[in-house]
C-alpha positions as CSV (number, residue, x, y, z in Angstrom):
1,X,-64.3,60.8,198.9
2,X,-64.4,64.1,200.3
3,X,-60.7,64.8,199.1
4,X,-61.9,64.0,195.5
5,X,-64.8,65.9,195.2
6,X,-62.6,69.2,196.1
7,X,-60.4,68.0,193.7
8,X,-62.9,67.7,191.0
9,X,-65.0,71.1,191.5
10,X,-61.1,72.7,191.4
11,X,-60.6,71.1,188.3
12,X,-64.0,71.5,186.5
13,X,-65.4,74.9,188.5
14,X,-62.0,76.6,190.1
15,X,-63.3,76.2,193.1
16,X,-59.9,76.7,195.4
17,X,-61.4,77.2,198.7
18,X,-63.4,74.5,200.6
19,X,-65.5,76.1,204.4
20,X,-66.9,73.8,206.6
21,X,-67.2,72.9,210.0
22,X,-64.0,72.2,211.9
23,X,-65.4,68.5,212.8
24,X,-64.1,68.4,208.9
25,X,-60.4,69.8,209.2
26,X,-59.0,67.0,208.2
27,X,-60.7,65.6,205.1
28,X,-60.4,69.1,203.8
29,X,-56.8,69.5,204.0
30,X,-56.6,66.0,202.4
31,X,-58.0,67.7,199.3
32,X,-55.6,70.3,199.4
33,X,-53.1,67.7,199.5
34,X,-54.4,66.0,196.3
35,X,-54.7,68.8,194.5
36,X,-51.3,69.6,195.2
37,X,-49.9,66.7,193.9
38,X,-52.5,66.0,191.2
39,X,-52.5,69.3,190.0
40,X,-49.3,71.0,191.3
41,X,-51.7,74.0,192.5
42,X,-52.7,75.6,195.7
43,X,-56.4,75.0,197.4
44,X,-57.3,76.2,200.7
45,X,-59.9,75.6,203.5
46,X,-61.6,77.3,206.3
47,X,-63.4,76.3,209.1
48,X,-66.1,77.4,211.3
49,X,-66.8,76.3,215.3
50,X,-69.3,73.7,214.9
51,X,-72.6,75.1,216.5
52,X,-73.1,72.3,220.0
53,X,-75.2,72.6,222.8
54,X,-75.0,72.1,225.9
55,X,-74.5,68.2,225.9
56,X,-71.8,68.5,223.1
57,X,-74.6,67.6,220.2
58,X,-75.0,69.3,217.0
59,X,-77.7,71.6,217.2
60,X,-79.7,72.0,214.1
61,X,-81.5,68.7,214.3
62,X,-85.3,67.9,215.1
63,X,-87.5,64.6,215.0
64,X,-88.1,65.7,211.4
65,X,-84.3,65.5,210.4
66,X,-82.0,68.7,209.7
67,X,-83.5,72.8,210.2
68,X,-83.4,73.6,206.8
69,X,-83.2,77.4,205.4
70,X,-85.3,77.1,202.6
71,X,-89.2,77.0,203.9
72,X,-90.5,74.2,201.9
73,X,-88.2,72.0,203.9
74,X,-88.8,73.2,207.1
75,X,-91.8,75.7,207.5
76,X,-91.5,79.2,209.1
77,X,-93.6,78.0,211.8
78,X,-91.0,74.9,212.6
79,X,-87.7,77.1,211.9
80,X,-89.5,79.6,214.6
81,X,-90.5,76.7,217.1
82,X,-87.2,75.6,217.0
83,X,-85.3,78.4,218.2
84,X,-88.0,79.2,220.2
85,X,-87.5,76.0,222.3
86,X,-84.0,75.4,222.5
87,X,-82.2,74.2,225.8
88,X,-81.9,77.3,228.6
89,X,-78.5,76.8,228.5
90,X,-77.8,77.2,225.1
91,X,-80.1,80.7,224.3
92,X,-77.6,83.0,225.2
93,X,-75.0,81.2,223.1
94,X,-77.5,81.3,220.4
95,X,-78.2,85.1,220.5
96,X,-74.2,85.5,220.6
97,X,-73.6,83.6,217.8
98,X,-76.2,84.0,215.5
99,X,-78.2,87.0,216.0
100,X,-77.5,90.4,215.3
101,X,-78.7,92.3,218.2
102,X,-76.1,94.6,220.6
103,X,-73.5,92.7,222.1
104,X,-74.5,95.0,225.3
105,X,-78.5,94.1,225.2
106,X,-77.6,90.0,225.3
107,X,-75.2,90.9,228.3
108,X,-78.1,93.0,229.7
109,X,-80.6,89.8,229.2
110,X,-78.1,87.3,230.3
111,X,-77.5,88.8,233.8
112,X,-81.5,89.3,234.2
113,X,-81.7,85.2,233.1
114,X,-83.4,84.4,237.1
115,X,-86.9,82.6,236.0
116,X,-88.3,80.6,233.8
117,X,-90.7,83.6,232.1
118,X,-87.2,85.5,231.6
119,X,-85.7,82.5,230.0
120,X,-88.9,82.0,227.4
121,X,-88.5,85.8,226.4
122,X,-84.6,85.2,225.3
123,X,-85.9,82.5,223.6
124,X,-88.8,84.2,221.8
125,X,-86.4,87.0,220.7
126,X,-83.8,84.5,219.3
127,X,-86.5,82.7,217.7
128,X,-87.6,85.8,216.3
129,X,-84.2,87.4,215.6
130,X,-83.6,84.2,213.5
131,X,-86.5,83.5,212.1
132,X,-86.7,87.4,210.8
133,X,-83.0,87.3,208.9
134,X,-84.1,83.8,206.9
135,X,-87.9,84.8,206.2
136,X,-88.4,87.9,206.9
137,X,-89.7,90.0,209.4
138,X,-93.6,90.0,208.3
139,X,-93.4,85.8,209.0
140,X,-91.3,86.2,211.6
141,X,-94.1,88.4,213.4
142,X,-96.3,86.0,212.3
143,X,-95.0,83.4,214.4
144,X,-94.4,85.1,216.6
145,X,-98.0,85.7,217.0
146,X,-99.2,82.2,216.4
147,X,-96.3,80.6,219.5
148,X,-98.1,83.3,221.8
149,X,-101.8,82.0,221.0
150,X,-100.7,78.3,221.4
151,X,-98.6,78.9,224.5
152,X,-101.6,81.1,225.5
153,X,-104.3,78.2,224.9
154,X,-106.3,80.8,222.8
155,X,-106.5,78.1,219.4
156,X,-105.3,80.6,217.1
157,X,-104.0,78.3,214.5
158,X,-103.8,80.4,211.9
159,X,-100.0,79.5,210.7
160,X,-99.7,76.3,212.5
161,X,-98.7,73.8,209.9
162,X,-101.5,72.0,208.3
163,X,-102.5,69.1,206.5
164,X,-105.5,68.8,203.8
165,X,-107.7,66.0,203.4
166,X,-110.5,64.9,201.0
167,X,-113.0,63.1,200.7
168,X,-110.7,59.7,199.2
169,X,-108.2,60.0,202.8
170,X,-111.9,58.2,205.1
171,X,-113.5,55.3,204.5
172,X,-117.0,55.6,205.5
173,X,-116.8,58.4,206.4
174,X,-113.8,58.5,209.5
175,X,-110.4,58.5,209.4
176,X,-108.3,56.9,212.4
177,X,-105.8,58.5,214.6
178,X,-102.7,56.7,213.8
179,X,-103.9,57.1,209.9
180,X,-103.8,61.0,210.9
181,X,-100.6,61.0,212.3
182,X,-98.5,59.7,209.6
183,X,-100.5,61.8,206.8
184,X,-99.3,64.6,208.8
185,X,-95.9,63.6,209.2
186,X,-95.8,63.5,212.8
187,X,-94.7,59.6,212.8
188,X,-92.9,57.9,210.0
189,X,-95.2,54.8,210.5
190,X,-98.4,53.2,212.1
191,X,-96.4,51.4,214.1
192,X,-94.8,54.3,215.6
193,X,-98.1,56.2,216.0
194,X,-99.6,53.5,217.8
195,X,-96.7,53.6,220.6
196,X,-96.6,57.2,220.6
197,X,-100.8,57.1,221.3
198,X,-100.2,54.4,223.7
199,X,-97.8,56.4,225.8
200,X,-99.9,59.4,226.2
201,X,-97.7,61.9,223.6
202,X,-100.8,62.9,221.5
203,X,-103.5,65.1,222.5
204,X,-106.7,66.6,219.5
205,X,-108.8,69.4,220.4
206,X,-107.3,69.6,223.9
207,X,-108.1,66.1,224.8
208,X,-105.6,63.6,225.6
209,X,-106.0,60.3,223.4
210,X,-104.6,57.0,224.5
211,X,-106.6,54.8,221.9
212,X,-104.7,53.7,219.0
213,X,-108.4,53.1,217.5
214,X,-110.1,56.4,217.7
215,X,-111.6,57.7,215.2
216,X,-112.6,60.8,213.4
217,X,-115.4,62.2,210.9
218,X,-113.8,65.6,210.4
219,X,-116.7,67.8,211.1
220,X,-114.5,69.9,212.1
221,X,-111.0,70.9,212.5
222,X,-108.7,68.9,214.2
223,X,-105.4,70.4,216.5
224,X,-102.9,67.6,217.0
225,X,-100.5,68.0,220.0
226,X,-97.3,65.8,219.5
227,X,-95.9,65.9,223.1
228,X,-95.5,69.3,224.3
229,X,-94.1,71.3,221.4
230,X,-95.1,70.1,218.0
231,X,-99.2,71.1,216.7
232,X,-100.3,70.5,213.6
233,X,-103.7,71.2,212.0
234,X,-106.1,68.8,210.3
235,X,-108.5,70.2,208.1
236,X,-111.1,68.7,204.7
237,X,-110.5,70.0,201.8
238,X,-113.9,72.3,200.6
């Protein structure tokens, strides 16, 4: 299938050269092939080292699916938290590979890598490098900003992502946990929210919750902690 659809954009768009990752070598030489003897016409492709980490996984994957470029697919805030929490072992690959910076300041960071506060700093400039060359640098200080007040415990939640509700989401006047969850995204079904509650992965306001059935009058704003690295705000619509 693959094969074909590099046949048909040559045909219909001109398209003669396919780039990919090298995991797809050969299904894009088999539409060189076919357009070869189809056409009786050259095609070309090129591949790129697959980005892995440290287990030999694709990296560019959350609980949310794939880290998308464009921001209404994945927000600023989760394309920084991201990079900002990768594996140790992959950060100075990262930096290497996909950052700009000097060559001789990631060698300099690399052979000062001794603790864990050293290791969170690589990681908050890669995050930030990155974060800065899709978005921007006025998000990227942004959240910058807003990872140091969370990791800080100060509640500045000021770009955290955030979900909206009205008046329709309660009925008399509450709205339950698990209901919360999957309105925000945070679990693709009540189901899913309930085991997550039940085994201690959700904590709002600062406080731990292991009751499927609490709930909520949104009096005020709500800060939901989805294990150790995902928050997301809960506020009522004015």
């Amino acid at each position: 299938m693959q094969s074909y659809d590099f046949y048909k954009l040559f045909q219909d768009y001109g398209c003669n050269m396919q780039f990919g990752g090298d995991d797809q070598w050969a299904n894009m030489l088999g539409g060189t092939e076919l357009i070869r003897k189809k056409l009786g016409k050259d095609a070309y492709a090129m591949t790129i080292t697959l980005l892995l980490n440290s287990e030999g996984k694709k990296m560019g994957k959350t609980e949310k699916g794939a880290v998308w470029l464009d921001p209404e697919k994945t927000s600023p805030y989760d394309f920084f938290q991201y990079w900002r929490n990768v594996g140790d072992a992959d950060v100075i690959k990262c930096l290497k590979m996909l950052t700009f910076l000097p060559i001789e300041q990631i060698e300099e960071m690399e052979q000062h890598l001794d603790s864990g506060a050293a290791y969170n700093n690589a990681k908050e400039i890669l995050a930030y490098e990155l974060t800065a060359l899709v978005h921007g640098e006025e998000e990227a200080e942004k959240q910058r900003a807003a990872a140091r007040a969370i990791f800080a415990g100060s509640g500045d939640s000021e770009n955290m992502p955030a979900t909206e509700l009205t008046a329709d989401d309660l009925t008399d006047g509450q709205i339950g946990l698990l209901t919360l969850l999957v309105k925000a995204k945070l679990c693709p079904s009540i189901s899913e929210a309930r085991r997550l509650v039940q085994q201690g992965g959700v904590t709002v306001n600062d406080e731990k919750i292991t009751d499927p059935k609490t709930m909520y009058t949104m009096e005020k704003d709500l800060i939901i902690k989805k294990g150790k690295k995902v928050f997301h705000k809960i506020t009522m619509a004015k």
